[in-house]
C-alpha positions in Angstrom: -52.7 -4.2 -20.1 -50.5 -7.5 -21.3 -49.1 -5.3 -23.7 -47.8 -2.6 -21.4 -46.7 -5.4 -18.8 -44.5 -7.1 -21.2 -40.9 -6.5 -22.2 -39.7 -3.7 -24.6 -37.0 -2.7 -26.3 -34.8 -1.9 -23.4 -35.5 -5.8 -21.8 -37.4 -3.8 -19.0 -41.0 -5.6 -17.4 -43.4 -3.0 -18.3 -41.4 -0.5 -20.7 -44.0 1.9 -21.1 -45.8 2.6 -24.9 -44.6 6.2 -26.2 -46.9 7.7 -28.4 -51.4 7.4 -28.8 -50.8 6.2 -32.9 -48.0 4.0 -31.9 -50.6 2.3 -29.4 -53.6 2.2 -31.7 -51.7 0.7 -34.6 -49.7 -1.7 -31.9 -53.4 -2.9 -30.5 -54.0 -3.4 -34.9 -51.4 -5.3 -35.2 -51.7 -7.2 -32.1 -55.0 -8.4 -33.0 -54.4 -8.9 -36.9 -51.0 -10.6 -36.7 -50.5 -11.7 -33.2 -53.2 -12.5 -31.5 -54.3 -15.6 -34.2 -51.1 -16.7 -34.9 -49.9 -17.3 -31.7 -53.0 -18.7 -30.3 -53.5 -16.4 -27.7 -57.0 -15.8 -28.8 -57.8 -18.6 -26.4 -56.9 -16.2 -23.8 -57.7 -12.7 -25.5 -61.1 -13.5 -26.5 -62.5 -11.2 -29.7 -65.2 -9.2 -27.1 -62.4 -7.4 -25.5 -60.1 -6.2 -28.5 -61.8 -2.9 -30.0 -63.4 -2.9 -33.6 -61.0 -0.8 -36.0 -62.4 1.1 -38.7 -61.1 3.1 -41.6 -60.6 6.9 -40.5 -58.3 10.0 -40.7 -55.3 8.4 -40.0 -56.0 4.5 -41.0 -57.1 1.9 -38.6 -58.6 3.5 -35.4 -61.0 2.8 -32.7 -62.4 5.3 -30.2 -62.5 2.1 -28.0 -59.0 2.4 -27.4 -59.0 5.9 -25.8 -62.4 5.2 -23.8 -60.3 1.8 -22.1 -57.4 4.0 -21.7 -59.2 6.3 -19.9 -61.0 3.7 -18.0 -57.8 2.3 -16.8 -56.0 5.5 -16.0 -59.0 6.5 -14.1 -59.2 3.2 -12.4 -55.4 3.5 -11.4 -53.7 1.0 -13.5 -52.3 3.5 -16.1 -50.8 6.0 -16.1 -50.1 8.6 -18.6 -46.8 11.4 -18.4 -45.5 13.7 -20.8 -41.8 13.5 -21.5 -40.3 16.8 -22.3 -37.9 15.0 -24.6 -40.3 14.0 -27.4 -39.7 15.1 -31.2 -42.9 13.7 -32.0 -43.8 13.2 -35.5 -46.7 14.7 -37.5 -49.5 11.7 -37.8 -48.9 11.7 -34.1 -50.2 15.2 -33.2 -52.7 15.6 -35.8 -54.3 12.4 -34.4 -54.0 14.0 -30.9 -56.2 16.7 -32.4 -58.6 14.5 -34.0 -58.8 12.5 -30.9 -59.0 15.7 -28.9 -61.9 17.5 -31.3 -64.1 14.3 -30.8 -64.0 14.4 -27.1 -65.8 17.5 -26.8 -63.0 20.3 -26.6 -63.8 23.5 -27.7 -62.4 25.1 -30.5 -61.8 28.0 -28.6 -59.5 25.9 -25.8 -55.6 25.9 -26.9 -53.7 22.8 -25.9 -50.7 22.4 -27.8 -49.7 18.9 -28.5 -47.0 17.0 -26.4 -46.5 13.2 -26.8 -47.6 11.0 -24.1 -46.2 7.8 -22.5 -48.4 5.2 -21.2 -47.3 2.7 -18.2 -48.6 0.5 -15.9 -48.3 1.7 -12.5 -47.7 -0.9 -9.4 -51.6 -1.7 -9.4 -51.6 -2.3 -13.0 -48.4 -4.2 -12.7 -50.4 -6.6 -9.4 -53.5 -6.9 -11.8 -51.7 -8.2 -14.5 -49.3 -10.4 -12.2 -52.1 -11.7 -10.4 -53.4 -13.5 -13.9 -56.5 -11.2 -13.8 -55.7 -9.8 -17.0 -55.0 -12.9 -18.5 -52.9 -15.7 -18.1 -50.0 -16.5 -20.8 -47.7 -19.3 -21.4 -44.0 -18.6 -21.1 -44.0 -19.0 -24.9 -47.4 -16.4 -25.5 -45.1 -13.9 -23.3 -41.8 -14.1 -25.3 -43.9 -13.9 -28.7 -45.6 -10.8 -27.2 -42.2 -9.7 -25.7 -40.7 -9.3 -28.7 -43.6 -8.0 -30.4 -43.5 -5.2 -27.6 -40.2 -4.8 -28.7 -40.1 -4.3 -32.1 -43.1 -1.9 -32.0 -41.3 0.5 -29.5 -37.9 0.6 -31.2 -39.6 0.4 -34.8 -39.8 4.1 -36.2 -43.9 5.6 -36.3 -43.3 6.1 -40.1 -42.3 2.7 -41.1 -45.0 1.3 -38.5 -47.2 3.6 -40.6 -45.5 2.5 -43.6 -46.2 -1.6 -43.0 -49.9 -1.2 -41.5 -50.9 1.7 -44.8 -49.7 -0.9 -47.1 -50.5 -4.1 -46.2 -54.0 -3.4 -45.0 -55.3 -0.9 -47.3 -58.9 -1.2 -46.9 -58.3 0.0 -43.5 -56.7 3.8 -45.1 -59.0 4.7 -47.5 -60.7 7.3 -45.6 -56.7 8.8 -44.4 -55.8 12.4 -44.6 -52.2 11.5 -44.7 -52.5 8.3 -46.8 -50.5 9.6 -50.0 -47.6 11.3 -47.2 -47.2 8.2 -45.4 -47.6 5.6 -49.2 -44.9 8.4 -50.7 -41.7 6.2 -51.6 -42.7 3.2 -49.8 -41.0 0.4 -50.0 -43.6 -1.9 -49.1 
């Protein structure tokens, strides 16, 4: 929830989070790079950050979707389809992944559009009213900017950066040699 309150690219409170692999590998990142250097694990405790494991498409955990889903369900997310997306690849083959391993048949056609995740004005109280956590005013810019450079940061490059320097956490990938091909990391 902090991460969809803060700022994004755009300067906006609560930009929302375009795209389910952008938002795993974000939450990744967040708790690899972030979280411990910036000493916000004071206040983001290890117990509520999912596990991440090696799978299809490099670090994931199912945790992730099952909060999501919990939060949308509770009414502090909310989840839209722009029409506008050109989404990438990874990004719909890890909708279909995600899909398959929440029980949808095989015979049941959904074709894949790209989803945006926001808080809505509960969400936005929640996290206001320090129930989510409280941050300093310097935990919020490092996570403002962190925000920002995720959302304006192309998937493939953020696939790029995560696929090399963690690669332990690709070796089961489908896509690993697509996404490692000419990589300048």
């Amino acid at each position: 929830m902090l991460l969809l309150y803060a700022r994004g690219s755009k300067g906006t409170q609560s930009e929302p989070i375009r795209g389910r692999t952008r938002l795993m590998k974000m939450l990744f990142l967040f708790d690899r790079e972030i979280r411990r250097k910036f000493n916000l694990e004071q206040r983001i405790p290890d117990e509520v950050l999912p596990d991440f494991t090696p799978y299809d498409f490099g670090p994931f955990s199912a945790q992730v979707f099952n909060d999501l889903e919990f939060l949308v369900d509770a009414g502090f997310v909310q989840v839209s389809r722009p029409g506008d997306a050109e989404s990438l690849p990874e990004e719909g083959l890890e909708y279909a992944y995600w899909r398959a391993g929440a029980g949808a048949e095989d015979g049941e056609e959904e074709s894949f559009q790209e989803e945006e995740f926001a808080l809505t004005e509960l969400g936005r109280e929640f996290v206001e009213a320090g129930e989510a956590g409280e941050l300093t005013d310097a935990q919020w810019r490092v996570l403002d900017e962190f925000k920002k450079r995720m959302i304006s940061t192309p998937l493939r490059a953020i696939l790029r950066y995560v696929y090399s320097k963690y690669p332990k956490m690709t070796t089961k990938s489908r896509i690993r040699d697509e996404i490692l091909a000419n990589s300048q990391f």
